[in-house]
C-alpha positions as CSV (number, residue, x, y, z in Angstrom):
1,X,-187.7,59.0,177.0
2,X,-185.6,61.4,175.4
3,X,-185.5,61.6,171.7
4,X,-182.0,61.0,170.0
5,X,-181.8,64.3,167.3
6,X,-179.3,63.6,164.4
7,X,-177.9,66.9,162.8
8,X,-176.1,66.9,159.7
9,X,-172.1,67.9,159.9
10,X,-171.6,70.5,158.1
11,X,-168.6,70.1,155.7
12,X,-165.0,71.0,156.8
13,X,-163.3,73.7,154.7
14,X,-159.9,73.8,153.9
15,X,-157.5,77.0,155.4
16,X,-156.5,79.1,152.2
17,X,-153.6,78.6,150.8
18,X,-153.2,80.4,148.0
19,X,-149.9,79.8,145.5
20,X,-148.4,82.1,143.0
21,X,-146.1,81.1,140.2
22,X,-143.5,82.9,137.7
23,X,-143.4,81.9,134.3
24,X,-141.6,84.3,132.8
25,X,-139.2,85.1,132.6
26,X,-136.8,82.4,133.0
27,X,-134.2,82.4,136.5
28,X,-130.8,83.6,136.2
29,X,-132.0,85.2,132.5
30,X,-130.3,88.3,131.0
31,X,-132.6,91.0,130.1
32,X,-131.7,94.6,128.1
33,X,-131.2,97.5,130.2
34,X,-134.3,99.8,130.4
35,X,-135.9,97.7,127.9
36,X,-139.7,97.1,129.1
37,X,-139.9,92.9,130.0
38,X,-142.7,90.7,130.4
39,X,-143.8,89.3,134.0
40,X,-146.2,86.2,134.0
41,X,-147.4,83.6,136.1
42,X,-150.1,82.0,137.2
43,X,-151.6,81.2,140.8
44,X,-153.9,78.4,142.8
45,X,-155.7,77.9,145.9
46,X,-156.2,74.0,146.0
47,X,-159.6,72.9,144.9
48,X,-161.1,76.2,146.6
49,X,-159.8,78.4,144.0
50,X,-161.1,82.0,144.7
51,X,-157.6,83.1,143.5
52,X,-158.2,87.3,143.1
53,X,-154.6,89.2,142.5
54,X,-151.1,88.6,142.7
55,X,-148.5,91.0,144.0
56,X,-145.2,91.0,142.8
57,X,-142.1,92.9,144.1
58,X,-138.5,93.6,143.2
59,X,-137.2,94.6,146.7
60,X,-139.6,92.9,149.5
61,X,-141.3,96.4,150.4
62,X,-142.9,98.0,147.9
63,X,-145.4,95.5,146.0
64,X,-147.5,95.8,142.9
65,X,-150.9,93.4,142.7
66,X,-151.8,92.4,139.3
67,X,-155.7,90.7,139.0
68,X,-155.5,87.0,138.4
69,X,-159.5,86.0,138.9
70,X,-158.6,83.8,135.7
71,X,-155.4,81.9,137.5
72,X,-153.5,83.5,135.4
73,X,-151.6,87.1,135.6
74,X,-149.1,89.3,133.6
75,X,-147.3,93.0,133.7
76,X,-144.7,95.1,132.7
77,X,-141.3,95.6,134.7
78,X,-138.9,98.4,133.4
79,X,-135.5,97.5,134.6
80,X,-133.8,100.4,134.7
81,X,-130.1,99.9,137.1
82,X,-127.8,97.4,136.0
83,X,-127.3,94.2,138.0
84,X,-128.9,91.6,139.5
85,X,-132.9,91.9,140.6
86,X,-134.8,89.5,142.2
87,X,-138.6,89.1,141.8
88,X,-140.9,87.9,144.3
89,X,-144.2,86.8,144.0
90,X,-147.8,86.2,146.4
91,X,-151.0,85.6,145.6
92,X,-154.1,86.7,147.6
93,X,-157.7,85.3,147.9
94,X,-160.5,87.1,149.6
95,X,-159.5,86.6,153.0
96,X,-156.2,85.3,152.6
97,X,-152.3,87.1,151.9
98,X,-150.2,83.9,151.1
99,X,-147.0,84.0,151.5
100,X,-144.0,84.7,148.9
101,X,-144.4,81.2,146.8
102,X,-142.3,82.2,143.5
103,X,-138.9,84.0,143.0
104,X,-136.9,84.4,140.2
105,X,-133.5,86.4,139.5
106,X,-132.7,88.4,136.5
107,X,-129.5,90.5,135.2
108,X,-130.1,93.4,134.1
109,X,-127.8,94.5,131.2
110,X,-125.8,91.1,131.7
111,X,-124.5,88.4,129.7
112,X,-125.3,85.3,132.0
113,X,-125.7,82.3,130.5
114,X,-127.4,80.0,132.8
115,X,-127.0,76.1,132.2
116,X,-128.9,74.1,129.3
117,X,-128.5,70.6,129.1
118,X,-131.3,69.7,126.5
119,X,-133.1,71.3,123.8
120,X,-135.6,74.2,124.8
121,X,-138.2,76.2,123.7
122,X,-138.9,79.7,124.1
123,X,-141.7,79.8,126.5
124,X,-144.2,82.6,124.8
125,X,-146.3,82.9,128.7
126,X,-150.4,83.6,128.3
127,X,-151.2,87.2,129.1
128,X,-155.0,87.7,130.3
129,X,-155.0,91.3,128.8
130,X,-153.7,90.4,125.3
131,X,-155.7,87.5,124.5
132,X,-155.1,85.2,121.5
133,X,-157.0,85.9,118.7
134,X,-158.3,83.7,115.6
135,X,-157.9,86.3,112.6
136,X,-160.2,85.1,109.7
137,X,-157.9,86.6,107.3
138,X,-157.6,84.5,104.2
139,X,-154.8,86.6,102.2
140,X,-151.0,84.2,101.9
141,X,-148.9,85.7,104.4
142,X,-145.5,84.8,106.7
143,X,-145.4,85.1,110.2
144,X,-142.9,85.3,111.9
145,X,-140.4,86.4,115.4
146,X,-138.3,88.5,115.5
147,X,-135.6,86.3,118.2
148,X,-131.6,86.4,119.4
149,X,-129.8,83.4,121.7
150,X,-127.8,83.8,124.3
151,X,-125.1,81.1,123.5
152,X,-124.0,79.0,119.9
153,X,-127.0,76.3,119.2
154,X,-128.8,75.2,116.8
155,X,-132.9,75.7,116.0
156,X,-134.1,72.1,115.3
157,X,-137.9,73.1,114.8
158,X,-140.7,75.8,115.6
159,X,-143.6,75.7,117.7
160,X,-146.7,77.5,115.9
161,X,-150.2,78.2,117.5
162,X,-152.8,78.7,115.3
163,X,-156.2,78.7,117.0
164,X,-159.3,76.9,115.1
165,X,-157.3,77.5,111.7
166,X,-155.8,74.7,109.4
167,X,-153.9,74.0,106.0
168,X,-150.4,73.7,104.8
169,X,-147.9,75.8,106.2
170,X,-144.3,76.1,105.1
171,X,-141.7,77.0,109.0
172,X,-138.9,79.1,107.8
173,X,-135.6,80.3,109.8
174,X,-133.8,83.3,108.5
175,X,-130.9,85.9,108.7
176,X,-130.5,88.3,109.8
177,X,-129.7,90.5,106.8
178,X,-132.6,87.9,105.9
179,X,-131.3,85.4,103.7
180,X,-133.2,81.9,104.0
181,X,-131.3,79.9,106.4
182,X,-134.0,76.4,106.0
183,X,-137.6,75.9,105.0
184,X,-139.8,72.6,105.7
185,X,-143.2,72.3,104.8
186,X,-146.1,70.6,106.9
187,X,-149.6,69.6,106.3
188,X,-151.8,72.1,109.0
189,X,-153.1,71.2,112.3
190,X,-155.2,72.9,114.9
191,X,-154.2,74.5,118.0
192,X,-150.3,73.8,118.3
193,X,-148.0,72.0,115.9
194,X,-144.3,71.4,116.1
195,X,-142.5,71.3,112.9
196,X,-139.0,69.7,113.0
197,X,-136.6,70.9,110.3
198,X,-135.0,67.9,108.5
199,X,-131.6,69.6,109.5
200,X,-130.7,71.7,112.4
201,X,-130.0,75.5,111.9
202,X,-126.8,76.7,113.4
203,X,-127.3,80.1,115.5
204,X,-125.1,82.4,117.2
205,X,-125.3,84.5,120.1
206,X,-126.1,88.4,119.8
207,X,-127.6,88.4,116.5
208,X,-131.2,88.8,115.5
209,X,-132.8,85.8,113.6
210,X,-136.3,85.8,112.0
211,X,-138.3,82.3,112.5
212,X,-141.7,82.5,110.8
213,X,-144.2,80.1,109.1
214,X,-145.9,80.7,105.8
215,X,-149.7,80.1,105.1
216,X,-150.7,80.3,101.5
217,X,-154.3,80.5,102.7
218,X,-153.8,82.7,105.7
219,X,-155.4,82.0,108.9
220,X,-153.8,82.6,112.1
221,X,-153.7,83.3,115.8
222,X,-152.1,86.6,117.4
223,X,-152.4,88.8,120.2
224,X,-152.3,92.7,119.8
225,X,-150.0,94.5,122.1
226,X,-148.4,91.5,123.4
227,X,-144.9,92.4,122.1
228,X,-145.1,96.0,123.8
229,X,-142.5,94.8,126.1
230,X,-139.8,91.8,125.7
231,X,-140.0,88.1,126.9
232,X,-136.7,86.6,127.9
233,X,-136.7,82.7,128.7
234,X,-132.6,81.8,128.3
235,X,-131.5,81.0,126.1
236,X,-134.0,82.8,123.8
237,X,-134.9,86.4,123.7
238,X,-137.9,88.3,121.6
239,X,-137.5,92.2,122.2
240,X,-140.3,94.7,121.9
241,X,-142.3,94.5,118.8
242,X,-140.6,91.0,118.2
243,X,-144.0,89.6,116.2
244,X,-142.9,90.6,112.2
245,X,-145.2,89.7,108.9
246,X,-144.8,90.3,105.0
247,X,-148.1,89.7,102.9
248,X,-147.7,87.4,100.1
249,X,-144.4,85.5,102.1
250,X,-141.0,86.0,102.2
251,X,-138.6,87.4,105.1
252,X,-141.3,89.1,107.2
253,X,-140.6,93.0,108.6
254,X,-143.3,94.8,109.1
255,X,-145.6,95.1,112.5
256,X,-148.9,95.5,113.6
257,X,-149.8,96.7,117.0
258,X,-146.8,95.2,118.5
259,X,-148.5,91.6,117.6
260,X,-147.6,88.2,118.6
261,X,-148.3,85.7,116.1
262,X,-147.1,82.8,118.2
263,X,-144.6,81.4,116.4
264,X,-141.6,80.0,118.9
265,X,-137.9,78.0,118.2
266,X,-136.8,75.0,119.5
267,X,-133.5,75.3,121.0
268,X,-130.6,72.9,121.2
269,X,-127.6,73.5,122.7
């Protein structure tokens, strides 16, 4: 009699598929003529992960490939001729090229206004080689962005990040010849807090406004070298060394290592 031999099936795996995405910036943006801009994204392979670079391109030839072992990615494009540029994007895995998953357009030295129907905040995208820090610092200090809109609005609040730190903080909008526009104070929270202003700010296009948060007992999150290059998510724009301080409050100038300290309006049109 012959015996009957049961082997165990060895478990199917899935094809790669690996998927990038853009983040920023935002499609049909304007962006500053030779005026280094952020790239970011992030990219998946289903539950197989294994995600290893992505590869971006501006023409569909020539491609650069950015590591992204973390799922996330980020680098630098210089636009440098006027017009219209469209970004593609792929991610890779080991043994797999996927194909072109994400594309975004951008004008370069344009005024395109892209449609907003709802309020909108400026999306400040994660970059794996500027990572957020928690300063310990316990010294009062404002900080703040340095920001311009690309169409009349109003800022109804600000979005602050502030790592494991906590306490009262007072969200400012200002000026640009840095008068106080609005203040409202709110107890502290950890991580990420909106704070709504009791009344909206009226903005205007082409003009650099200052939106910052004060902390009488310091603590704070921000990311060195971040602002070396410009992040443009319409209808908000923060140029190169956008990320602004004071020590001891008030309307914040000064810079440090081209810092963000992750501070972001709310947008309405």
């Amino acid at each position: 009699m012959l015996a009957l031999v049961l082997l165990p099936i060895a478990p199917a795996h899935a094809a790669d598929r690996p998927y990038a995405m853009i983040h920023s910036p935002s499609d049909d943006t304007s962006v500053p003529l030779n005026t280094p801009l952020v790239l970011a994204g992030g990219a998946v392979n289903g539950e197989s992960g294994g995600i290893t670079t992505v590869e971006f391109s501006t023409d569909g030839v020539n491609w650069t490939s950015v590591d992204a072992h973390t799922e996330r990615w980020s680098a630098v494009l210089h636009p440098s001729v006027p017009g219209p540029v469209t970004i593609l994007a792929r991610a890779r895995t080991a043994s797999t090229l996927g194909p072109v998953t994400a594309q975004r357009t951008i004008h370069v030295g344009g005024t395109t206004t892209p449609p907003l129907y709802d309020e909108t905040l400026l999306q400040l995208p994660d970059r794996p080689t500027h990572p957020m820090i928690n300063d310990p610092d316990t010294a009062a200090v404002e900080l703040g962005l340095r920001t311009r809109f690309d169409r009349p609005g109003s800022v109804t609040a600000l979005v602050i990040r502030r790592g494991d730190h906590t306490g009262p903080v007072t969200a400012r909008v200002w000026s640009p010849d840095g008068t106080l526009l609005a203040e409202q104070a709110a107890p502290g929270a950890q991580y990420s807090q909106r704070i709504t202003f009791s009344t909206p700010i009226p903005v205007q296009p082409g003009l650099d406004y200052v939106v910052s948060y004060y902390t009488p007992a310091g603590g704070y999150a921000a990311s060195e070298d971040y602002f070396a290059a410009g992040v443009a998510n319409a209808p908000v724009y923060a140029g190169v060394d956008a990320g602004v301080h004071r020590y001891g409050g008030g309307f914040p100038t000064d810079t440090w290592h081209a810092s963000n300290y992750w501070v972001a309006p709310v947008f309405q049109p």
